[in-house]
CHARMM internal coordinates of N, CA and C (Angstrom, degrees):
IC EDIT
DIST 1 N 1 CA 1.4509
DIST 1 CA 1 C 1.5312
ANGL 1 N 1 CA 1 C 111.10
DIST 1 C 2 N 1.1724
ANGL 1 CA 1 C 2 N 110.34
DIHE 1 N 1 CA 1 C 2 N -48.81
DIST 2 N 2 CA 1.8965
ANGL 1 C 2 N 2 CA 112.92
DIHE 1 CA 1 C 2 N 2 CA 165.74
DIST 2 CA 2 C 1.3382
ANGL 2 N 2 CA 2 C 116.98
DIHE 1 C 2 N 2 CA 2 C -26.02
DIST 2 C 3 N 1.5898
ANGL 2 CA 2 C 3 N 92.17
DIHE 2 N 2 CA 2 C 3 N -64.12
DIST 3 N 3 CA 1.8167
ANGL 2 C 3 N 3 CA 115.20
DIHE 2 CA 2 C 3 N 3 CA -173.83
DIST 3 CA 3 C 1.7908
ANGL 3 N 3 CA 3 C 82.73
DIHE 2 C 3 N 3 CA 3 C -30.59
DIST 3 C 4 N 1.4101
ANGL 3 CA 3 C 4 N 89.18
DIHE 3 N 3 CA 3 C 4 N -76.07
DIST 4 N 4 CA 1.8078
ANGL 3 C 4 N 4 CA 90.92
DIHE 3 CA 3 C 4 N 4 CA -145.91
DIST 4 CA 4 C 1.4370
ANGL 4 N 4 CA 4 C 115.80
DIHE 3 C 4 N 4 CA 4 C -47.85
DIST 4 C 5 N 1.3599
ANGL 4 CA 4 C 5 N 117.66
DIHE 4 N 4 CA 4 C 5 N -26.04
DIST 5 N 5 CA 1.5217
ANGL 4 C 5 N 5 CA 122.56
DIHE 4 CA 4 C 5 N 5 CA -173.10
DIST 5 CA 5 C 1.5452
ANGL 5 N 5 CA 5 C 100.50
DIHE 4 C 5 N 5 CA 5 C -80.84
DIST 5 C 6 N 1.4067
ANGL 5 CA 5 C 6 N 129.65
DIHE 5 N 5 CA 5 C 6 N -39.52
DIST 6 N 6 CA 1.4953
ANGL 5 C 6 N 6 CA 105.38
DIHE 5 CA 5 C 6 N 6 CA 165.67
DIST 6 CA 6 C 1.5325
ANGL 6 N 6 CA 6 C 125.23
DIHE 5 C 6 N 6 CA 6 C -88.86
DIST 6 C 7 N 1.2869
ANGL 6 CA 6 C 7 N 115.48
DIHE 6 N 6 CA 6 C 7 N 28.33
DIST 7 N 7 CA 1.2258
ANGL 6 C 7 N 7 CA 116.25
DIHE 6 CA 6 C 7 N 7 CA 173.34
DIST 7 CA 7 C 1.6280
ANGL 7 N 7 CA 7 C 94.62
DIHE 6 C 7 N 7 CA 7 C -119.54
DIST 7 C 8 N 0.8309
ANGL 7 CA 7 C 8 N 133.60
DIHE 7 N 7 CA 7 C 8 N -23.59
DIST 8 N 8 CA 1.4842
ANGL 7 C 8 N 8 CA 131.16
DIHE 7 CA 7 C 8 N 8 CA 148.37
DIST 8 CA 8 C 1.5111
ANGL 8 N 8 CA 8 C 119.69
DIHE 7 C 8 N 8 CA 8 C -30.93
DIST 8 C 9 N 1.4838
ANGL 8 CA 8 C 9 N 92.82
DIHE 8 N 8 CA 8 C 9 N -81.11
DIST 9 N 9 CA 1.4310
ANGL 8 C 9 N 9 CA 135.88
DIHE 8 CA 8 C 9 N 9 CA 160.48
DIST 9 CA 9 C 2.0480
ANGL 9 N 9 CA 9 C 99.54
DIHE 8 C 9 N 9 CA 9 C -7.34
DIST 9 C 10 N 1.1970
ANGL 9 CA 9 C 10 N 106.81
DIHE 9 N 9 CA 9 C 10 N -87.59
DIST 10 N 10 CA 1.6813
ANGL 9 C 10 N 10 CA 134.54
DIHE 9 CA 9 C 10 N 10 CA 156.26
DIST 10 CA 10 C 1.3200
ANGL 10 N 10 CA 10 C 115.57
DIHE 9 C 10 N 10 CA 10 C -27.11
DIST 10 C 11 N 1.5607
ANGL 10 CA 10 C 11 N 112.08
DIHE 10 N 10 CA 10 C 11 N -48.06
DIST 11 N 11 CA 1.7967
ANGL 10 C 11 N 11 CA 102.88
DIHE 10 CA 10 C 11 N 11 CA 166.31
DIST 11 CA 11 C 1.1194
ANGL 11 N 11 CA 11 C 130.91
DIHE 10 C 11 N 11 CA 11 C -52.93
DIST 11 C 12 N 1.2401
ANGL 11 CA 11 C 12 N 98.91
DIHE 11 N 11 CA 11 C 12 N -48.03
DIST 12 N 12 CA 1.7188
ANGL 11 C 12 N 12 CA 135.39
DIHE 11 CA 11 C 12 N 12 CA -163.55
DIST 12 CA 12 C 2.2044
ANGL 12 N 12 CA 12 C 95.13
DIHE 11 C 12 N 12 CA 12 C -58.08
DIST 12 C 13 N 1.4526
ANGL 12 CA 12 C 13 N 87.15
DIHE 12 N 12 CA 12 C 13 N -60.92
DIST 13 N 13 CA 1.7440
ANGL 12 C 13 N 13 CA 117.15
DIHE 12 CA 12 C 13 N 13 CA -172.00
DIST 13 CA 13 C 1.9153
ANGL 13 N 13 CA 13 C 80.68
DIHE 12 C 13 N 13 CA 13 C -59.57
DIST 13 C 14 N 0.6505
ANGL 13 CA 13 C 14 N 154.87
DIHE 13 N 13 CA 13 C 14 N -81.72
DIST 14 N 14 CA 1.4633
ANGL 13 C 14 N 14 CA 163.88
DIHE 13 CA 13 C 14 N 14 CA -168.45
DIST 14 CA 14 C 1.0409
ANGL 14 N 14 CA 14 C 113.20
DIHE 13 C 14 N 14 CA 14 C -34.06
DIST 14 C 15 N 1.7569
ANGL 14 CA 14 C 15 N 133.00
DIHE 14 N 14 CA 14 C 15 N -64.01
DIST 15 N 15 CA 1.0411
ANGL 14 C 15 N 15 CA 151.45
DIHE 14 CA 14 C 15 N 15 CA 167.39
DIST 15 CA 15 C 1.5208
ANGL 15 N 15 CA 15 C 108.51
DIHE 14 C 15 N 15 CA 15 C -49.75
DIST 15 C 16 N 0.7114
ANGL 15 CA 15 C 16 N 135.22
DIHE 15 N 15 CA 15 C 16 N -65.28
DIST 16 N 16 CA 1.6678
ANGL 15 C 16 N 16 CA 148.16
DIHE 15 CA 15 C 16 N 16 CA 154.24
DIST 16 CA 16 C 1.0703
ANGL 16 N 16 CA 16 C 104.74
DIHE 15 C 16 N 16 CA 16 C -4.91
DIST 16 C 17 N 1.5225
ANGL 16 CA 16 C 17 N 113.46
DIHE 16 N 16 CA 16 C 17 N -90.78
DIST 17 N 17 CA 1.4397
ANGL 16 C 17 N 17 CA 135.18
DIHE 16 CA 16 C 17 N 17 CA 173.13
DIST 17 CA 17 C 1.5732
ANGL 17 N 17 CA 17 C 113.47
DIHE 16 C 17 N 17 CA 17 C -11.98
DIST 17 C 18 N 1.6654
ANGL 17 CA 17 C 18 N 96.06
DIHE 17 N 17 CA 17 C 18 N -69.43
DIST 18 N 18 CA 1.3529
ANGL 17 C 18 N 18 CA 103.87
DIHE 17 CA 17 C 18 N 18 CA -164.80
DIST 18 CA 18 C 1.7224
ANGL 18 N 18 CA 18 C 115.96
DIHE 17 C 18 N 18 CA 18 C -68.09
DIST 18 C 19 N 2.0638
ANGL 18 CA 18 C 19 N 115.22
DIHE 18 N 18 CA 18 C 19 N -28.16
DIST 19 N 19 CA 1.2421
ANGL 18 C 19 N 19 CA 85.84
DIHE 18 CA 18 C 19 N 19 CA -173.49
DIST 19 CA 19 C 1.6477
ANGL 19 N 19 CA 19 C 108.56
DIHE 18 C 19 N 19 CA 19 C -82.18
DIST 19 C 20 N 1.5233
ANGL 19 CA 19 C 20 N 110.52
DIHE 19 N 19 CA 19 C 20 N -12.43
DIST 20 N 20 CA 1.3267
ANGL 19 C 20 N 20 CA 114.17
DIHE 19 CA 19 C 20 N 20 CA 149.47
DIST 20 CA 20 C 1.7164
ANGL 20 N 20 CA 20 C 130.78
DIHE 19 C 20 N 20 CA 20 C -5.30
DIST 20 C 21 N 1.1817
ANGL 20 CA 20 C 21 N 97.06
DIHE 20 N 20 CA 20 C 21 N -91.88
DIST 21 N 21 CA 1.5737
ANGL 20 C 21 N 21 CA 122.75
DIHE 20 CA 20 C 21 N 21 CA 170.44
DIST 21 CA 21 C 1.2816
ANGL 21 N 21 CA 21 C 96.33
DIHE 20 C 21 N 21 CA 21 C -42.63
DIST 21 C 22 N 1.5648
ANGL 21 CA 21 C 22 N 125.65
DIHE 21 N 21 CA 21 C 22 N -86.69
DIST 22 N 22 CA 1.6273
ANGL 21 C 22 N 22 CA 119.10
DIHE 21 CA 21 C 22 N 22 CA -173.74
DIST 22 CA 22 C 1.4635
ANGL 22 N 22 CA 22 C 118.15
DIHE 21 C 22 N 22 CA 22 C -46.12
DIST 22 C 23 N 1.2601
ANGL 22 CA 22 C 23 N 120.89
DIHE 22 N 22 CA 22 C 23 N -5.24
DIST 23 N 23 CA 1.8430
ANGL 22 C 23 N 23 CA 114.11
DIHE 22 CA 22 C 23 N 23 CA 175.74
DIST 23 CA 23 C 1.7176
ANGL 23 N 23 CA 23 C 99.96
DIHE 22 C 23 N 23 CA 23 C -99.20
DIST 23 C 24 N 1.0156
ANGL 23 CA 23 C 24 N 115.69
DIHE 23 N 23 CA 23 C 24 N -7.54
DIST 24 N 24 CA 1.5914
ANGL 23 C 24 N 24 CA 121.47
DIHE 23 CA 23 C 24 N 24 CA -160.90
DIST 24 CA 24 C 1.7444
ANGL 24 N 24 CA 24 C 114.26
DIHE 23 C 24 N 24 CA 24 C 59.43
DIST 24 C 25 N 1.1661
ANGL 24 CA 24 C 25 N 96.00
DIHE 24 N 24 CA 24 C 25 N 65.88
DIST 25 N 25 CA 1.6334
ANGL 24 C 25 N 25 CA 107.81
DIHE 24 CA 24 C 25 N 25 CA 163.10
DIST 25 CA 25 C 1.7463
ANGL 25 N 25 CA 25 C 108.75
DIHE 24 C 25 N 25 CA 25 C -122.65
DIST 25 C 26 N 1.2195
ANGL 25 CA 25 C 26 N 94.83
DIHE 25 N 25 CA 25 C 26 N 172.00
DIST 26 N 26 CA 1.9515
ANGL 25 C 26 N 26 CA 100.68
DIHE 25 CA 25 C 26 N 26 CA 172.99
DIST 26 CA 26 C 1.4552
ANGL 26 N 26 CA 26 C 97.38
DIHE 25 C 26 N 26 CA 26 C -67.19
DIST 26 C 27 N 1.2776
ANGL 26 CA 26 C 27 N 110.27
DIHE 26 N 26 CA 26 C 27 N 121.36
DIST 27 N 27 CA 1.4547
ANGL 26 C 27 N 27 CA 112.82
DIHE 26 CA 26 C 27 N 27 CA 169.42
DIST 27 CA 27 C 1.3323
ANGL 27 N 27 CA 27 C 119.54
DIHE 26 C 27 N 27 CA 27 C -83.71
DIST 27 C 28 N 1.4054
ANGL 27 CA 27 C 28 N 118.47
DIHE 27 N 27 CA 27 C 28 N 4.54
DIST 28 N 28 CA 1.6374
ANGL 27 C 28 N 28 CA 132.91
DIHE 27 CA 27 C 28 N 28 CA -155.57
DIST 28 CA 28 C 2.0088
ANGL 28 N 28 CA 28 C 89.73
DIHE 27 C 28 N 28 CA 28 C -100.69
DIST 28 C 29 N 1.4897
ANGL 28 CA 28 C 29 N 90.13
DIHE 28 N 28 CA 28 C 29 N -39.97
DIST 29 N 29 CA 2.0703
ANGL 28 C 29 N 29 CA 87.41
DIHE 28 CA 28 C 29 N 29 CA -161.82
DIST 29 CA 29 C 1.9121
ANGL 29 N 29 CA 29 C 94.65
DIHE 28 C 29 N 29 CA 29 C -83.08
DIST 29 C 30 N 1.3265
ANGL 29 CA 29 C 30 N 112.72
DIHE 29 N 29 CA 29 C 30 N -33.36
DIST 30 N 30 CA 1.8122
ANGL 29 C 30 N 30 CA 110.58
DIHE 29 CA 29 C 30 N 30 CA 158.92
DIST 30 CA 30 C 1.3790
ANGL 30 N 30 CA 30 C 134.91
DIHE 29 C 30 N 30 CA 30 C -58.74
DIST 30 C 31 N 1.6607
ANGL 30 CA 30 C 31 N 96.84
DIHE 30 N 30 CA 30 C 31 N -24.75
DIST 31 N 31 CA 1.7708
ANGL 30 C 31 N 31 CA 104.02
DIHE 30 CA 30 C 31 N 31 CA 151.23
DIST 31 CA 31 C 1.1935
ANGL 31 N 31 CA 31 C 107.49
DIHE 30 C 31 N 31 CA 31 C -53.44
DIST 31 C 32 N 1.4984
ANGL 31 CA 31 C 32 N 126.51
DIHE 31 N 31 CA 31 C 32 N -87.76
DIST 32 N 32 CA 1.2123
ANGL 31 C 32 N 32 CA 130.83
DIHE 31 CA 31 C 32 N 32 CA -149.01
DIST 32 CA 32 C 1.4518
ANGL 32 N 32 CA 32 C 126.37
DIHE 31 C 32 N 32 CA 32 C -61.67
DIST 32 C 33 N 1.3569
ANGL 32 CA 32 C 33 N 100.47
DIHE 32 N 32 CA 32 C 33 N -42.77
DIST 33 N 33 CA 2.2085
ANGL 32 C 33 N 33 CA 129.76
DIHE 32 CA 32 C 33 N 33 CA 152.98
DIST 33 CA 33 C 1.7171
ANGL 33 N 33 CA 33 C 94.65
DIHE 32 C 33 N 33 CA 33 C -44.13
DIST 33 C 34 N 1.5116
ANGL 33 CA 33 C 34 N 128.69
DIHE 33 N 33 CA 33 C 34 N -59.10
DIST 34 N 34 CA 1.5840
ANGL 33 C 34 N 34 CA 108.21
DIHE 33 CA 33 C 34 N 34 CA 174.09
DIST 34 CA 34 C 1.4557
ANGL 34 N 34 CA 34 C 117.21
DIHE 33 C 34 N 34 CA 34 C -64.91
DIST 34 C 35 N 1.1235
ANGL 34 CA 34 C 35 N 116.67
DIHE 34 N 34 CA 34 C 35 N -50.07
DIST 35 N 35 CA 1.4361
ANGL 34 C 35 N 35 CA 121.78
DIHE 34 CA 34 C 35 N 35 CA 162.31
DIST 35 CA 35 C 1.8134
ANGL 35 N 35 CA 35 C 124.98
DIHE 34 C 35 N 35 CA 35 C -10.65
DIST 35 C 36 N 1.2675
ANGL 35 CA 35 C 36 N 85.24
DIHE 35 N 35 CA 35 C 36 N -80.50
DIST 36 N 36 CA 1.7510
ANGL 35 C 36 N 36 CA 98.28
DIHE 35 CA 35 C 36 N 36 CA -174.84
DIST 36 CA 36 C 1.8812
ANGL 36 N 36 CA 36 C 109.60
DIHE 35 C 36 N 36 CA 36 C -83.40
DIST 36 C 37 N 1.5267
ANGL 36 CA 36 C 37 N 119.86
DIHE 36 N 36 CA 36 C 37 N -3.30
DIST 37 N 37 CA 1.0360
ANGL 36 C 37 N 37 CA 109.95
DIHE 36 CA 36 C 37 N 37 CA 142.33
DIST 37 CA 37 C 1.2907
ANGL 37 N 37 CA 37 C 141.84
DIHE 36 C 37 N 37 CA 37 C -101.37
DIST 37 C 38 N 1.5964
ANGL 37 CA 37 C 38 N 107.55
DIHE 37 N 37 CA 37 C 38 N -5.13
DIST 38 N 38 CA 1.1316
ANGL 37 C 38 N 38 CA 102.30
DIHE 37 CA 37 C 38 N 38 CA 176.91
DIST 38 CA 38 C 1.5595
ANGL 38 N 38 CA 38 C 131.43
DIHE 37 C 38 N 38 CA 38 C -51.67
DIST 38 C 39 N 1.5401
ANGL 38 CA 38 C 39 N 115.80
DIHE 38 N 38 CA 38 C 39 N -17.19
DIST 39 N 39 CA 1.2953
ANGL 38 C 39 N 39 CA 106.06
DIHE 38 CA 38 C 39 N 39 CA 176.37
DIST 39 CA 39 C 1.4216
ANGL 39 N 39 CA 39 C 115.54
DIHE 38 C 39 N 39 CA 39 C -64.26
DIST 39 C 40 N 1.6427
ANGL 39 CA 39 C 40 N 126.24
DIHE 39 N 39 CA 39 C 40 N -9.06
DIST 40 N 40 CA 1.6492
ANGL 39 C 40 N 40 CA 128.91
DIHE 39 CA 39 C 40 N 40 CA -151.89
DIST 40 CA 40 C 1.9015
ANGL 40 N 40 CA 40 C 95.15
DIHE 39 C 40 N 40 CA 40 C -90.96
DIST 40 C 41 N 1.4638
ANGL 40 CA 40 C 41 N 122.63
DIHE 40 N 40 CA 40 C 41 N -6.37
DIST 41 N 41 CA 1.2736
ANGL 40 C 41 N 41 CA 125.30
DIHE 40 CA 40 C 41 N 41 CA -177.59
DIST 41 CA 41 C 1.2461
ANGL 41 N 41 CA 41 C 121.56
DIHE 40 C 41 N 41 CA 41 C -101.83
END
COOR INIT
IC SEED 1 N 1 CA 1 C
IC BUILD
């Protein structure tokens, strides 16, 4: 059950990132901002 919640976790952090990058923001601080919210989804 872990597995799945940090591989969740990792989407979330992923997804972030990327629309990040395409808006021209730090995609590095939208990693971590998806990261530690991903549990709220």
């Amino acid at each position: 059950m872990l597995f799945v919640v940090v591989i969740g976790w990792l989407a979330s952090a992923l997804f972030c990132a990327i629309l990040a990058n395409e808006k021209g923001y730090l995609p590095a601080a939208w990693f971590f901002g998806g990261y530690f919210s991903g549990f709220l989804h």
